[in-house]
C-alpha positions as CSV (number, residue, x, y, z in Angstrom):
1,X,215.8,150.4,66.5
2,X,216.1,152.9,69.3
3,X,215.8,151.7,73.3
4,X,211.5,153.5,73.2
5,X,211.1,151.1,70.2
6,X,212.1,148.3,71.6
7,X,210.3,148.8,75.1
8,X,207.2,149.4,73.1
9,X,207.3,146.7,71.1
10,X,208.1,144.1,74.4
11,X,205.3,146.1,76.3
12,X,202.6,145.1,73.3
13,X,204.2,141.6,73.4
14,X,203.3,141.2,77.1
15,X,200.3,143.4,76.7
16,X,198.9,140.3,74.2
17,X,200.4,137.5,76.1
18,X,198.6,138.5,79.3
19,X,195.5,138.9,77.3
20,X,195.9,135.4,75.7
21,X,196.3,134.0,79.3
22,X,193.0,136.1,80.4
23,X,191.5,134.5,77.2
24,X,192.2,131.1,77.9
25,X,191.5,131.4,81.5
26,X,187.5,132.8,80.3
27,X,187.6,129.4,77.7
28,X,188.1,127.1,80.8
29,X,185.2,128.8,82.8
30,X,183.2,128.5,80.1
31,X,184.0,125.1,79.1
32,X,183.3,124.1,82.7
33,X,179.9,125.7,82.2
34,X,179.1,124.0,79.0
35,X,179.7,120.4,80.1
36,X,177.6,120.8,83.1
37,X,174.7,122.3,80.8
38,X,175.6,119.6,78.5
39,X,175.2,116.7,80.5
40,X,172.3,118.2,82.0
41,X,170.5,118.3,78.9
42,X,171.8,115.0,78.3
43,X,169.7,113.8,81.2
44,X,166.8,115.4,80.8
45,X,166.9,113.7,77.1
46,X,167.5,110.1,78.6
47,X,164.3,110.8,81.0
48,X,162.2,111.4,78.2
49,X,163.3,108.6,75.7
50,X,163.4,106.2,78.4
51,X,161.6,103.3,78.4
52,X,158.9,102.6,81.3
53,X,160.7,100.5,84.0
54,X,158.2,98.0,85.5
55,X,158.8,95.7,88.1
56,X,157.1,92.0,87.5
57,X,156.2,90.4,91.2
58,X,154.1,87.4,92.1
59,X,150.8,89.6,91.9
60,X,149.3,90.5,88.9
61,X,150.0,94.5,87.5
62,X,148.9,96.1,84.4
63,X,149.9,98.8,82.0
64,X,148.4,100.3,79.6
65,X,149.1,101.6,75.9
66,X,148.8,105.4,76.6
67,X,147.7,107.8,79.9
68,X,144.5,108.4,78.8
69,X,143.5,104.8,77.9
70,X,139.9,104.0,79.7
71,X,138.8,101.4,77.4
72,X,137.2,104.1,74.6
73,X,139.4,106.9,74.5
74,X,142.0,106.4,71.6
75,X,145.7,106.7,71.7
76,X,147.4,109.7,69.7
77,X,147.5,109.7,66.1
78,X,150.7,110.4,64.5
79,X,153.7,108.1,64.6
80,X,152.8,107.5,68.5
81,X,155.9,105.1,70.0
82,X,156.1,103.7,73.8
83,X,158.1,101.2,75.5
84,X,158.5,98.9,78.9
85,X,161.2,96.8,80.2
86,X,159.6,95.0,82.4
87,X,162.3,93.3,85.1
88,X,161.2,90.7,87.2
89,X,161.8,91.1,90.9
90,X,163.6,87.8,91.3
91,X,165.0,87.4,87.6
92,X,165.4,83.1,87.4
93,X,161.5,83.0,86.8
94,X,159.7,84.0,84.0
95,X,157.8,86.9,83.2
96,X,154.2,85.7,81.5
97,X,152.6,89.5,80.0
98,X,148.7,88.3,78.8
99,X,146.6,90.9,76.3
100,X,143.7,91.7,78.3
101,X,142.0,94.1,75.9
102,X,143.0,95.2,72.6
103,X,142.1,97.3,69.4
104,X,144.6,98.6,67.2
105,X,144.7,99.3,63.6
106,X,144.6,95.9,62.1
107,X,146.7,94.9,59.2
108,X,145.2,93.1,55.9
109,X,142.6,90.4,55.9
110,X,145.4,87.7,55.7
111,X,146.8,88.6,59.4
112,X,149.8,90.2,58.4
113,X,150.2,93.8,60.9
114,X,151.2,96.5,58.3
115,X,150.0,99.4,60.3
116,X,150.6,99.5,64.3
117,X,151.8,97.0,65.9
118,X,153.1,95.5,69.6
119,X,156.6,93.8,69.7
120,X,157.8,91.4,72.5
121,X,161.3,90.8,72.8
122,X,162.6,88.1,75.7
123,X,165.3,90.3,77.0
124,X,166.1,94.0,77.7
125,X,166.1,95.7,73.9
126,X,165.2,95.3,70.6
127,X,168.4,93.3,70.1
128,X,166.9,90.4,72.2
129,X,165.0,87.6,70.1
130,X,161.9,88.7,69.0
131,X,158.9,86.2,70.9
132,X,155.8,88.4,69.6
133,X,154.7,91.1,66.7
134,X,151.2,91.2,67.1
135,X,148.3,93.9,65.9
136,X,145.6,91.9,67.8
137,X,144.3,91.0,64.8
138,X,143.6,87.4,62.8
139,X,144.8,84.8,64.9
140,X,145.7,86.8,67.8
141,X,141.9,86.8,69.6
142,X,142.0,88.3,72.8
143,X,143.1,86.9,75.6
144,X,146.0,85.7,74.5
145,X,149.5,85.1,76.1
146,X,153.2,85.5,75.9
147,X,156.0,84.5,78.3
148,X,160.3,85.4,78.8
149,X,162.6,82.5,78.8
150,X,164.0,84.7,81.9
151,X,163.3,87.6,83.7
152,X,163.2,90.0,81.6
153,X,160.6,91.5,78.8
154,X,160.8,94.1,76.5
155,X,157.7,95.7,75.1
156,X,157.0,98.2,72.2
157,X,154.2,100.1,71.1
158,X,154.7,101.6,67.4
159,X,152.1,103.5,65.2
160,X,152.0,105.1,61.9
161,X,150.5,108.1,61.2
162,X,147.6,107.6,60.2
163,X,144.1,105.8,62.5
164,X,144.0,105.5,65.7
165,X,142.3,103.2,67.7
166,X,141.7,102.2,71.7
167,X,144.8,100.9,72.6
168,X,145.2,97.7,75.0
169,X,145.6,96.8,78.9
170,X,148.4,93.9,79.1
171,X,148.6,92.5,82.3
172,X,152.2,91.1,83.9
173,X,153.2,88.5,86.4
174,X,156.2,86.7,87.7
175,X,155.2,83.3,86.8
176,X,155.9,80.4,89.7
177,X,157.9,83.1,92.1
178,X,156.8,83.0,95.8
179,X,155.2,85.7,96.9
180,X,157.6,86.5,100.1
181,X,160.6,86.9,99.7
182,X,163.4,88.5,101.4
183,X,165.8,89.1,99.2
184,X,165.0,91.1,96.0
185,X,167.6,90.4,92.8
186,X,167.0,92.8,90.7
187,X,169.5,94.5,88.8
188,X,169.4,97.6,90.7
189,X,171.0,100.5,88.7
190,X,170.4,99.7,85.2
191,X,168.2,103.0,84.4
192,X,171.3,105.3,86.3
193,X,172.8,107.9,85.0
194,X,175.1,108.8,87.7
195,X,178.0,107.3,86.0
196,X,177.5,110.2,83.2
197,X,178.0,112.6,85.5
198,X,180.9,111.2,87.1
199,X,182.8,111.2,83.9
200,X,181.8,114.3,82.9
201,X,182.9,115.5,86.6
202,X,186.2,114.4,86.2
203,X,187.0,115.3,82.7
204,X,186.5,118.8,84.2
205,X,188.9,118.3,86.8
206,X,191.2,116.7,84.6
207,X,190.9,119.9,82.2
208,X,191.7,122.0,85.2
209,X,194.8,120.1,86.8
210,X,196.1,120.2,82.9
211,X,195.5,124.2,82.9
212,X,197.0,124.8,86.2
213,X,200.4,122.3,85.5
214,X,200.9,124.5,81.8
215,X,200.1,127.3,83.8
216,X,202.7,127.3,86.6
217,X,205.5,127.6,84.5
218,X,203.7,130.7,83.1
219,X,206.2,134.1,83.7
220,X,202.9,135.8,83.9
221,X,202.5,136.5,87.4
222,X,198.5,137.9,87.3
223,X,197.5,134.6,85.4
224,X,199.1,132.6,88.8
225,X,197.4,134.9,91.3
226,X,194.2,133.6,89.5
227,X,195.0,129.8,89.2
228,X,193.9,128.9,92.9
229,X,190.8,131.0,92.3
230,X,190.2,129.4,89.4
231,X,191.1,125.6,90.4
232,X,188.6,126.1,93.5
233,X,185.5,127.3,91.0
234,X,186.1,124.4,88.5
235,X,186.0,122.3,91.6
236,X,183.2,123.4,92.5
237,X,181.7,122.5,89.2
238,X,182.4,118.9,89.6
239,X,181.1,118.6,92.8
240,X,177.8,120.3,91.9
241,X,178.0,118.0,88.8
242,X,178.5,114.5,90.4
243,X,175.8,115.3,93.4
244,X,173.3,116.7,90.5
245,X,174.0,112.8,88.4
246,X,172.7,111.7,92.1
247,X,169.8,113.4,92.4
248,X,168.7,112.8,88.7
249,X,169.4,109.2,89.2
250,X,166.5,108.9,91.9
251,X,165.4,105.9,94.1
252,X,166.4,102.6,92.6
253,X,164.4,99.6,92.1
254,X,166.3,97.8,94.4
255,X,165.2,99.7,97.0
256,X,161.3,100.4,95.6
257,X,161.5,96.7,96.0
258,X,162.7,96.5,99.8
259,X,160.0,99.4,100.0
260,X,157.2,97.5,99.1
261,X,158.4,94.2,100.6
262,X,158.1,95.3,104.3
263,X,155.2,97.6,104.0
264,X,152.9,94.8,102.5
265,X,154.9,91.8,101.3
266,X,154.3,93.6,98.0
267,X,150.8,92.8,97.4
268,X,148.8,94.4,95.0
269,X,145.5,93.0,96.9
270,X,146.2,94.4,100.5
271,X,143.6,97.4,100.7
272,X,143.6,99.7,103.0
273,X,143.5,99.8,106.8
274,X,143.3,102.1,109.5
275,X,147.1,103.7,110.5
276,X,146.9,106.2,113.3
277,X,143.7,108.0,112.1
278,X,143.6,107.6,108.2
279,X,144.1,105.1,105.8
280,X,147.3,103.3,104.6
281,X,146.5,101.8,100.9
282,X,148.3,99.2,98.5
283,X,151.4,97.5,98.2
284,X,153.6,100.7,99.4
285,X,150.8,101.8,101.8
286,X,150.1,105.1,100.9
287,X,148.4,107.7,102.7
288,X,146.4,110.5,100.8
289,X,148.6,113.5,102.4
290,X,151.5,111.7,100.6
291,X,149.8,111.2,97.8
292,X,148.5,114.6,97.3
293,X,152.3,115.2,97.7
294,X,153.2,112.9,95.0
295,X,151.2,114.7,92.7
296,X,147.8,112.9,92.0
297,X,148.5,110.8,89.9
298,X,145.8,108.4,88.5
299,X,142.1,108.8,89.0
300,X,141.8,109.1,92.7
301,X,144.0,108.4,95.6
302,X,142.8,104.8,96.8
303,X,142.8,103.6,93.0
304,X,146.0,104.9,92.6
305,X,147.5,103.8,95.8
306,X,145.9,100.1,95.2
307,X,147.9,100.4,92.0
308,X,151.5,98.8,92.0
309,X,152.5,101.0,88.6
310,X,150.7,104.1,90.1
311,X,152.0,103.8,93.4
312,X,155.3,103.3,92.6
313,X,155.2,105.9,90.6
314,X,154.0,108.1,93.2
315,X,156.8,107.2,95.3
316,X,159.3,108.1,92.6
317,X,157.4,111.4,92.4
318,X,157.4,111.9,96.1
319,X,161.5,111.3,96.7
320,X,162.1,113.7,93.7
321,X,160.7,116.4,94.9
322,X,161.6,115.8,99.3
323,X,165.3,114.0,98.1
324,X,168.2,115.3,97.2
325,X,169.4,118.4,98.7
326,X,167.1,118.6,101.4
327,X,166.7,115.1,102.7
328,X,169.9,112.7,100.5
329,X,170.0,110.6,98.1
330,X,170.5,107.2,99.4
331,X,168.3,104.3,99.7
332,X,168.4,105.1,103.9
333,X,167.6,108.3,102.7
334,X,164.2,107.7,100.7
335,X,162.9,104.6,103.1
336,X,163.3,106.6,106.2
337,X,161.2,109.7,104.1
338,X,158.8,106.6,102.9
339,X,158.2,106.2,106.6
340,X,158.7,109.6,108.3
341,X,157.1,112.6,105.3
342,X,159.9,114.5,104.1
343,X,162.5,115.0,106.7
344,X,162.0,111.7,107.5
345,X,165.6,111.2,107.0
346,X,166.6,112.9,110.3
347,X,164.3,111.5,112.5
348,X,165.5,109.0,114.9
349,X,162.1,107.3,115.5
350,X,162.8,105.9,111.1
351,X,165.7,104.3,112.3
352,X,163.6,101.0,113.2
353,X,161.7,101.5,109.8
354,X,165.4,101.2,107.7
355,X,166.5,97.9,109.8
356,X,163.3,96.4,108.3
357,X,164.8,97.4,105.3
358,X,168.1,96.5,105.7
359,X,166.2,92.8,106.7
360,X,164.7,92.6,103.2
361,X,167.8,92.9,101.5
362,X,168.8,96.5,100.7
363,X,171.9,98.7,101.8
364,X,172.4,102.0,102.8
365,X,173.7,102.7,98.2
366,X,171.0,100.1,96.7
């Protein structure tokens, strides 16, 4: 083989090799791109098949079978499926859920629920013992009752496909618990995903110290140039990854609960009173601009706001869409915004406001 052979041939070789390095370099860009769309997706899954978290407290609260539910309007037809967990706010006394109204497809004239039904489990899941299966039917007459060993409840609503009827309003207490309290118990991240995203964050960083280790005994001297380059985007990535799982993960009921402790003692009954020129309602005491901010939810702002479920909800709402990048994500974070509107979180005069709720029990990462 003559010298030009040769040369040709080792110029092709090097030719491929640098292209298999470019090749592998695009496959780690884009595998750093797919697990952050993956587990973002992944997220946005969990939100929707998530059970309704509710808090049980010392005052009564109620939920209902489906958004619309007024009393006549039925729920979907069509395999329609929700759940609850409900937690209770100090979790050694039991939760006691009582059927206030309720009309669902009955089963046969013997009492046995073939059709849609309620389950009650006395835990967390469906893997907890089973206390109540129940179609409101035969020998299940309205009001009736069922109580947790502990302080947790687990509720489902199931439905074939077939009739639909009016649905039912349970209401929920935490039986024998005093209604102050300054120190809330309840498990606090339970519903979190951050820990997803955290994983996921550092399996990209692991996949990128692995490339740059098998790549700096690389002879190809382009390929090096790029590492650093490279190294710092992936970075990147798992930054951007870990501070999305906290913004996803939201306000904690841990700190919804020190929330609603020092605004109200968290009762449901309060009302609302004059605060500076407009009206502060329910246990979180509310003001209409916030809720208006919060989205609306419910019928109108002093029902909702006179809500526990509602309001809570609102408040959810309200640090999703003021948190995060603009304002943090920690419990100081969404108290001093609770008290202060949305920048709340930079304003010395909230400071006072987070002691109070430092008092009742919550830290800076409840």
């Amino acid at each position: 083989m003559s010298i030009y052979s040769k040369c040709k041939e080792g110029s092709l070789y090097a030719r491929k090799l640098n292209m298999g390095h470019i090749s592998t370099q695009k496959m780690s860009y884009l595998a750093a791109i797919f697990l952050t769309v993956f587990t973002v997706i992944m997220q946005k899954k969990d939100n929707v098949n998530a059970a309704i978290h509710l808090t049980a407290t010392p005052y009564l609260q109620t939920f209902v079978s489906h958004d619309t539910y007024d009393g006549a309007i039925h729920y979907p037809e069509g395999n329609y499926s929700r759940d609850w967990l409900v937690t209770g706010q100090i979790l050694n006394y039991k939760i006691t859920i009582e059927f206030i109204e309720c009309v669902l497809e009955t089963g046969n004239n013997k009492g046995v629920c073939i059709t849609d039904k309620v389950f009650v489990y006395d835990g967390t899941n469906a893997s907890a013992t089973l206390i109540k299966e129940t179609c409101c039917g035969i020998g299940d007459t309205v009001p009736f009752t069922v109580q947790s060993t502990y302080g947790y409840m687990y509720v489902i609503f199931q439905t074939d496909n077939t009739v639909s009827m009016e649905g039912f309003r349970i209401s929920y207490i935490l039986e024998g618990a005093p209604t102050t309290t300054a120190q809330v118990t309840t498990n606090t991240n339970h519903d979190s995903k951050l820990p997803m995203y955290i994983a996921v964050g550092c399996a990209v960083l692991v996949a990128s110290i692995v490339l740059f280790i098998s790549a700096s005994v690389s002879r190809n001297q382009q390929f090096q140039r790029m590492l650093p380059i490279q190294l710092s985007l992936q970075i990147v990535v798992v930054i951007l990854t870990i501070n999305a799982g906290m913004i996803f993960a939201g306000i904690s009921n841990s700190c919804l609960s020190c929330i609603c402790e020092v605004e109200s003692n968290c009762d449901s009954t309060i009302g609302c009173h004059d605060d500076g020129g407009s009206d502060s309602c329910g246990p979180f005491q509310i003001k209409r601009v916030y809720w208006i901010d919060c989205g609306e939810p419910g019928h109108n702002f002093t029902t909702c706001a006179k809500d526990y479920n509602c309001a809570k909800g609102c408040v959810q709402n309200y640090m999703e869409r003021y948190g995060g990048w603009r304002c943090g994500t920690t419990c100081e974070d969404y108290a001093r915004m609770h008290n202060g509107g949305p920048r709340g979180c930079r304003k010395r005069a909230t400071n006072r406001y987070w002691n109070k709720i430092r008092a009742a029990g919550c830290s800076r990462y409840s």
